[in-house]
C-alpha positions as CSV (number, residue, x, y, z in Angstrom):
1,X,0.0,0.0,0.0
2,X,1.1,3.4,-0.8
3,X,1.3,4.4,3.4
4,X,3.8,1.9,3.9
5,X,6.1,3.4,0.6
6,X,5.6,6.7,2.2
7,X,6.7,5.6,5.3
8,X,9.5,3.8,3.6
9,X,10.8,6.6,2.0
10,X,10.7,9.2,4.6
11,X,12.4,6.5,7.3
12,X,15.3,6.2,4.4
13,X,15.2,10.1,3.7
14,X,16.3,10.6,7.1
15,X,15.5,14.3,6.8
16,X,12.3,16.1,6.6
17,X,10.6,15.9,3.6
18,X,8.5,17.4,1.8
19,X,5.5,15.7,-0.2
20,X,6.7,16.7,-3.5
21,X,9.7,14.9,-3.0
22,X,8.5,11.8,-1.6
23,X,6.6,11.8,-4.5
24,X,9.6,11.6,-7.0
25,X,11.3,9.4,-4.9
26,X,8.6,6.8,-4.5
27,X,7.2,7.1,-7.9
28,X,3.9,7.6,-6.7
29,X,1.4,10.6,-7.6
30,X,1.9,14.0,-5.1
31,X,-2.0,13.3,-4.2
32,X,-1.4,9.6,-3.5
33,X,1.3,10.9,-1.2
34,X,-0.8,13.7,0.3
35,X,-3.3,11.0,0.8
36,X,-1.2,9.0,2.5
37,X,0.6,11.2,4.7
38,X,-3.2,12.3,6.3
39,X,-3.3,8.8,7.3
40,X,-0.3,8.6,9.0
41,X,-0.7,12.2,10.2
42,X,-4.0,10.4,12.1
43,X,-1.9,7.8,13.2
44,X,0.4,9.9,14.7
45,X,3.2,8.2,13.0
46,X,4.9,11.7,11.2
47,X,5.2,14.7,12.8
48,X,6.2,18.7,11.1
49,X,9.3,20.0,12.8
50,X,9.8,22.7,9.8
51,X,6.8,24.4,7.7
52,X,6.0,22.1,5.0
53,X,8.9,18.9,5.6
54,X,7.3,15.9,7.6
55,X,9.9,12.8,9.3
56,X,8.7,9.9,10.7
57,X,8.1,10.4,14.3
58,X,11.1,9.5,17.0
């Protein structure tokens, strides 16, 4: 599922990113993405420590 490649690439990022960029580096669509990074915003799995960039919660 495309939460678990968004996950993925943001745990291998190991920087915040943006949504944009996970985009390009998990070949998915930027809504896909945004989709998928509400879910794990719910699950309180990312967190925003810059305007814009998400990382995987610590």
């Amino acid at each position: 599922m495309s939460v678990e490649k968004v996950l993925a690439v943001m745990t291998a990022a190991g920087k915040p990113v943006k949504a944009g960029e996970i985009a390009e580096l998990a070949g998915l669509d930027k809504k896909v993405v945004e989709k998928a990074m509400n879910e794990l915003k719910k699950q309180d799995k990312i967190v925003s420590p810059v305007r814009c960039a998400w990382e995987v919660k610590k």
